[in-house]
C-alpha positions in Angstrom: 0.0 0.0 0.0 1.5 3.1 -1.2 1.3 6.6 0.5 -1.4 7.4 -2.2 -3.8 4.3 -0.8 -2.8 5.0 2.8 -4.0 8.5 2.0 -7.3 7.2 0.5 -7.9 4.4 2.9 -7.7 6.6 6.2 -10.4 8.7 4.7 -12.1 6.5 4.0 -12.1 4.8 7.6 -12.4 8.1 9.2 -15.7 8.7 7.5 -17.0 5.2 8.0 -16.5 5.5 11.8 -18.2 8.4 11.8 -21.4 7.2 10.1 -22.1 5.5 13.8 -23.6 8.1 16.3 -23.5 10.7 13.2 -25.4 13.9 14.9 -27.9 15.5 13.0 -26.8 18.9 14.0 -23.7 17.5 11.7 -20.9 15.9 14.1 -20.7 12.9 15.7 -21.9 11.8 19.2 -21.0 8.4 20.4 -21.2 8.6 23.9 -20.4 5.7 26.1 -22.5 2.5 26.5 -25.6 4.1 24.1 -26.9 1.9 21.0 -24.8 4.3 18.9 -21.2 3.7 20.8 -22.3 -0.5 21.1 -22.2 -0.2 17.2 -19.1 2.0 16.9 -17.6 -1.1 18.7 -19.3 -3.5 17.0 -18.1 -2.5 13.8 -14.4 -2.1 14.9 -14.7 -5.5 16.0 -15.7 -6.8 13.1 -12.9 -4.7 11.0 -10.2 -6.1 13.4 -11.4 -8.8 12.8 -11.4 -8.9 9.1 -8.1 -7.7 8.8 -7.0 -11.2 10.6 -6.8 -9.5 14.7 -7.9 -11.9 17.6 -10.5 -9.8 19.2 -11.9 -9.4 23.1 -13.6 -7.2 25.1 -12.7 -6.8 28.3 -15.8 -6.9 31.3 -16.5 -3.3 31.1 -16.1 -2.9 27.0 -12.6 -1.9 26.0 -12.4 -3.7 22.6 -8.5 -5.3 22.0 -7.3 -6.4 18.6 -4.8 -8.9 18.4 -1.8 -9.5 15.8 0.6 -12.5 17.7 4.0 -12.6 17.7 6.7 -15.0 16.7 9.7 -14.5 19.7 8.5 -12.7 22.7 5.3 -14.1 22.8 4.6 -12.8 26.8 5.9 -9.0 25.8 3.2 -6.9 23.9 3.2 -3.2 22.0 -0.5 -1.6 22.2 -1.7 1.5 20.2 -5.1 2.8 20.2 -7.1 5.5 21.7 -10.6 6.0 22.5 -14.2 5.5 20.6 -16.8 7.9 22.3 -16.8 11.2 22.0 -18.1 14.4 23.2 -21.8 15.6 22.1 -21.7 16.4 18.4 -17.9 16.1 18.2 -15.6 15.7 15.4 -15.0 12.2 13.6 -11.3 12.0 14.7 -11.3 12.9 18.7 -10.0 8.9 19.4 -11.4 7.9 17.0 -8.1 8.2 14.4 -6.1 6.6 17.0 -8.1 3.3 16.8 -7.9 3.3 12.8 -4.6 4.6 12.9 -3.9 1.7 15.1 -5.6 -1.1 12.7 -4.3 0.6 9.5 -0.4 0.6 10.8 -1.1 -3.4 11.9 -2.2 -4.2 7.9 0.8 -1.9 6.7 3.2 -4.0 8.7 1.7 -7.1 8.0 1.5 -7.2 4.9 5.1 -6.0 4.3 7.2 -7.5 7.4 4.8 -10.3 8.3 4.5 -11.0 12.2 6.4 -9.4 14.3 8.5 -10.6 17.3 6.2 -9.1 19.9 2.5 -9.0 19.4 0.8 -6.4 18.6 -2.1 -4.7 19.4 -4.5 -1.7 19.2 -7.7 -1.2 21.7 -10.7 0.8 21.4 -11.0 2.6 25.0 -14.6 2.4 25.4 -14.5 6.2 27.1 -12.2 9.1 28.2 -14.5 12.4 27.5 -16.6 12.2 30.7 -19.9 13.1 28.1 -22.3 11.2 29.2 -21.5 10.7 33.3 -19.7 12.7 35.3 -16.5 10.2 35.3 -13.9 10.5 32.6 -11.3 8.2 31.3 -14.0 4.8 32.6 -12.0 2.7 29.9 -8.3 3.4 30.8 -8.7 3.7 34.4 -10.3 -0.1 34.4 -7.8 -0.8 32.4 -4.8 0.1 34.7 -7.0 -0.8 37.4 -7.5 2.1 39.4 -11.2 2.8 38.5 -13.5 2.3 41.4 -16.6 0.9 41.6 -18.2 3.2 44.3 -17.2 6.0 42.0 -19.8 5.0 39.3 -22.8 3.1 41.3 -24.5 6.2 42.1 -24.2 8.6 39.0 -26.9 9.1 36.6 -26.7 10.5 32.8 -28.5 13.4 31.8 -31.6 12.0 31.1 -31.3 10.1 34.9 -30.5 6.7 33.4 -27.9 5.1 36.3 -24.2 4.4 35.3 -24.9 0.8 36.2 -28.1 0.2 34.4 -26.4 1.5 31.0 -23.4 -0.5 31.4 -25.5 -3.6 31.9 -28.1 -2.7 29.2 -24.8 -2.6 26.6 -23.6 -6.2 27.8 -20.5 -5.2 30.3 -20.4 -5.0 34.0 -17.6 -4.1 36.7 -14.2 -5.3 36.2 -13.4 -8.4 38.3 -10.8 -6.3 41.1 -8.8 -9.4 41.9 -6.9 -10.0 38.7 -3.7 -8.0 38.6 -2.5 -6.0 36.1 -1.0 -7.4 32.5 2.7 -8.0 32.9 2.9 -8.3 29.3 2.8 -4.9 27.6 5.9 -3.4 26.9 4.7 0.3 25.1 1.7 2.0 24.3 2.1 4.6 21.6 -1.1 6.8 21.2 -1.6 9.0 18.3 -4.1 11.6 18.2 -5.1 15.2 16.7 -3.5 18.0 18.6 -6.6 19.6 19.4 -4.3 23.1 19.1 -3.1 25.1 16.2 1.1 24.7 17.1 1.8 22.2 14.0 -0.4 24.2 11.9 1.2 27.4 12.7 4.8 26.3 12.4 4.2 23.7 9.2 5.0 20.5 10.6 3.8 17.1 10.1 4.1 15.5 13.1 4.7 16.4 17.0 6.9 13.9 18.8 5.0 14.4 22.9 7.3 14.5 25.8 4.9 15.2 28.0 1.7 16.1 29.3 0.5 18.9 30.9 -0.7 18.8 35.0 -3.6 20.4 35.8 -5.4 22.2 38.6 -9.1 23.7 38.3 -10.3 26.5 40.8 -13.9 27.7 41.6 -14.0 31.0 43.5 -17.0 32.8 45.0 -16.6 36.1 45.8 -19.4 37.3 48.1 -20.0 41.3 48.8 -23.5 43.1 49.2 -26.1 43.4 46.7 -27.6 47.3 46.9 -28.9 49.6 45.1 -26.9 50.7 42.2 -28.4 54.6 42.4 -28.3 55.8 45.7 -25.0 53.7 47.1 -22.0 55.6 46.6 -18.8 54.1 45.3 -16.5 54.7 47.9 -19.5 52.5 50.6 -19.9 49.5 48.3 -18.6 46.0 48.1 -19.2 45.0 44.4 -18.7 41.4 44.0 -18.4 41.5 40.5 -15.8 44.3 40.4 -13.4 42.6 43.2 -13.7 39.0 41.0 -12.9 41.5 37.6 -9.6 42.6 39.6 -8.6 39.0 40.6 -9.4 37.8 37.1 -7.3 40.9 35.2 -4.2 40.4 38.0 -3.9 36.2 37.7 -4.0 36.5 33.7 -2.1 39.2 33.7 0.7 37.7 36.1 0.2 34.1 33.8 1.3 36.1 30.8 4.4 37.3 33.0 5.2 33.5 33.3 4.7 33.0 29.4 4.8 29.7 28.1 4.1 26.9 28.4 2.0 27.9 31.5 -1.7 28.6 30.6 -4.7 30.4 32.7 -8.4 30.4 31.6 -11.2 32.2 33.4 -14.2 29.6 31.5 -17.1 30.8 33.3 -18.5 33.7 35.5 -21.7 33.4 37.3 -23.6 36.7 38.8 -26.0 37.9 41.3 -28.4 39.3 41.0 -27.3 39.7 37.7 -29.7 42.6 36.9 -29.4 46.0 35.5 -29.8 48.3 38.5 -28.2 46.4 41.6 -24.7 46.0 42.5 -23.6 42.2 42.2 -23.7 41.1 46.0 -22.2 37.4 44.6 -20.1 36.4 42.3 -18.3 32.6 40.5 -15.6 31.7 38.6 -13.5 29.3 37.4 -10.0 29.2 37.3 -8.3 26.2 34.8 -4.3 26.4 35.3 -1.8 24.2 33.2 1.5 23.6 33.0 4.4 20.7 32.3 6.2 21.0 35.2 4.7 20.1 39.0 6.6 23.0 41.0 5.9 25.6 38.2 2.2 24.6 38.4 2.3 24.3 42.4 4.6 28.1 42.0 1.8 29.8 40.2 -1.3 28.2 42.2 0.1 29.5 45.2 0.6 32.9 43.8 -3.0 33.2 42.1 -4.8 32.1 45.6 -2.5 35.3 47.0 -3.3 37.5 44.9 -6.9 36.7 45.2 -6.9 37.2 48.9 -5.0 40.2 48.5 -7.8 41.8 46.0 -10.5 39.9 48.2 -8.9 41.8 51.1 -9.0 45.3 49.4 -12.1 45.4 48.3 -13.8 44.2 51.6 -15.5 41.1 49.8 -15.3 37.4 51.2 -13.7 34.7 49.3 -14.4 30.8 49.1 -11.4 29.1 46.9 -12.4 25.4 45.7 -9.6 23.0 44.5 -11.2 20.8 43.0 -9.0 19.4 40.1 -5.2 18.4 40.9 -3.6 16.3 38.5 0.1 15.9 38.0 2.5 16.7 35.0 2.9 13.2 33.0 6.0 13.1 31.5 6.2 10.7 28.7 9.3 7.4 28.5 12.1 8.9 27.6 13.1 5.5 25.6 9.5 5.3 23.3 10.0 9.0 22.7 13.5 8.8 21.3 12.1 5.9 19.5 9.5 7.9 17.4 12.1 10.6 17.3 14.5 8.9 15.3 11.7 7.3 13.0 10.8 10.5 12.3 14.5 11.7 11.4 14.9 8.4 9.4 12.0 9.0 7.6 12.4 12.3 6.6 8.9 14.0 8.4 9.1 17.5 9.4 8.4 17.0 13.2 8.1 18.8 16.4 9.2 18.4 19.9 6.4 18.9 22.1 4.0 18.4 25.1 0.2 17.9 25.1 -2.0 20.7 26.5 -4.9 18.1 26.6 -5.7 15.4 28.6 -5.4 11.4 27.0 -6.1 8.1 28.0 -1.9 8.4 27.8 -1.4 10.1 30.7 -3.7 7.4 32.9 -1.5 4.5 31.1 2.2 6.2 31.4 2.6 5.5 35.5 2.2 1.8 34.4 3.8 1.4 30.8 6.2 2.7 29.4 4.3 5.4 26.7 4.6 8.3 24.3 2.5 10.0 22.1 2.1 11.0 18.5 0.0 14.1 17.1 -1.4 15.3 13.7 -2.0 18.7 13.0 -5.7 20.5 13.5 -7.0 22.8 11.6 -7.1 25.9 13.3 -6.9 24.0 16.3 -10.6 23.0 16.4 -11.6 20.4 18.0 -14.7 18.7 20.1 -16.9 20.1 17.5 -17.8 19.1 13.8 -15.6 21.5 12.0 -12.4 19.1 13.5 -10.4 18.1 10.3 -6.9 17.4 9.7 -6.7 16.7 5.7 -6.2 12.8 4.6 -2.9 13.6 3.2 -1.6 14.8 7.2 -3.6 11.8 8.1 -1.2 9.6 6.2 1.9 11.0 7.5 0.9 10.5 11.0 0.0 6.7 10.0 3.1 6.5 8.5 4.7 7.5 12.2 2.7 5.1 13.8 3.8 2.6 11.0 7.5 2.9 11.5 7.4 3.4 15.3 5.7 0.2 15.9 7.9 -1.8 13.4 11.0 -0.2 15.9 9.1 -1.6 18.5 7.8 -4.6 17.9 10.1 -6.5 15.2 13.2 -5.6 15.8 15.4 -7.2 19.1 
């Protein structure tokens, strides 16, 4: 299969994915355990299948296709990402990783034959969180550190319990007393960016080191509600005004840091939130990122001063809630140079560079060894159905895959 039909075939795929759970509204919405996501996995299974894979599922519906090996049959190298997505996403959010996946293991096979360590790719059954209010379900089992009691109680949005849906698709809880596979070796994941750096500086591929840590703030500012006429400006306590301040100083003082550090205020709440009343009450969120634990922890500290410093000024009460924390995930050092030097070898015009976004990588990189893989986005779109990356990029990164894999898996 030449460039030209690797080119042709991944379009191909991508659109015939995205005919299950195609949205109306024009995207795709595949969320986990509905009749369209049991179909998205159906038909992957019966593609892996086709293409010669030993198929599974595991007890709560991640989907595993299996290519054996000729030496080291008890070492494995997985690829894959994840099948759902978010309400009237994009057809290649996870879903490219999986075909990706199954396309590299027909490349390789037909031109290298089996390999010396099997191979395989797996559908995560979920990592968006779209559905229930619990993300990354399929990796999380997978590693097993999901819990049960985390699940049992949660409903959808239409009040249909985790368990119930889980059940109704054919899967149920993970049995907690097998331990972990000893077998797997790597996981390479590629994926879109979901950012606009490879389109911006005209490359072909990134090479990810890393991903980003994350902690997510909500702050309520509290002051007094009064009449916005006959309360002068020197007696009030404007809740909206003091949360303006603490908002301007933290993004202001994240610009300071510059990259690769990155503050977003996503949402501001107000009350009363009318015309003619100073806000008495105010929300809003606070999403902080960066590659590097004591840079992240540096900055946190600094934004909750300077929020108690404006809180202090301006006579208003302050609530700060915590309530994301998740470490920096650097990526093995080893699979990364690997993909590096395919990348040299074969001549693609590649970056160096960390993830902004959270994958089903960073859950699986504590426990195997793992590095990731992006395409370019178009304008950086993503979670929405104007997500494209053009066949022809499509095929590079398939081609990355391709040769990483082959490093991988057939040779000593």
């Amino acid at each position: 299969m030449n460039v030209k039909d690797v080119t042709t075939e991944i379009a191909h795929l991508e659109e015939w994915l995205g005919g299950y759970g195609k949205d109306p509204e024009g995207g795709v919405t595949r969320l986990l355990y509905t009749k369209e996501w049991v179909e998205g996995q159906k038909a992957l299974e019966n593609l892996m299948q086709e293409d010669g894979l030993t198929t599974r599922y595991d007890e709560i519906g991640n989907l595993f296709g299996r290519f054996e090996g000729t030496t080291y049959k008890d070492e494995t190298i997985l690829t894959g990402s994840h099948v759902d997505t978010v309400k009237n996403g994009g057809k290649l959010d996870g879903a490219f990783g999986i075909l990706a996946g199954i396309l590299a293991i027909r490349l390789l096979k037909a031109k290298h034959g089996q390999p010396l360590r099997n191979l395989e790719v797996v559908s995560f059954a979920e990592e968006e969180g779209s559905r229930f209010p619990y993300a990354f379900w399929g990796s999380k089992n997978f590693v097993g550190i999901a819990k049960k009691e985390d699940v049992v109680d949660i409903t959808d949005f239409n009040d249909v319990p985790f368990v119930e849906a889980m059940r109704e698709a054919g899967f149920n809880f993970r049995d907690e007393s097998k331990a972990f596979r000893n077998d797997l070796k790597g996981f390479v994941e590629i994926h879109i960016e979901q950012g606009n750096v490879l389109e911006k500086e005209g490359k072909d591929i990134g090479v990810v080191h890393s991903i980003v840590g994350q902690r997510r703030f909500t702050i309520e500012v509290k002051g007094v509600a009064n009449h916005a006429g006959t309360t002068p400006m020197g007696y009030r306590k404007d809740a909206l005004f003091a949360a303006s301040q603490m908002i301007n100083n933290v993004i202001s003082r994240a610009k300071e840091y510059g990259d690769p550090l990155v503050a977003t205020v996503g949402k501001i709440e107000v009350k009363p939130n009318t015309v003619n009343v100073v806000p008495g009450e105010a929300l809003f969120t606070l999403d902080v990122r960066h590659t590097e634990k004591e840079m992240l922890v540096k900055f946190t500290e600094e934004l909750t001063a300077i929020i108690k410093r404006v809180a202090a000024e301006s006579g208003v009460e302050i609530s700060i809630d915590m309530w994301m924390d998740e470490d920096p995930i650097p990526m093995n050092k080893q699979i990364v140079e690997t993909i590096e030097k395919q990348a040299k070898e074969n001549g693609f015009n590649y970056k160096m560079m960390h993830s902004g976004a959270g994958h089903d990588s960073q859950i699986i990189a504590p426990v195997v060894p793992t590095a990731m893989i992006f395409v370019p986005s178009r304008e950086g779109i993503s979670h929405n159905p104007l997500e494209y990356t053009s066949p022809e990029q499509l095929a590079v990164g398939v081609q990355a895959l391709t040769s990483s894999l082959y490093a991988l898996a057939y040779t000593e």
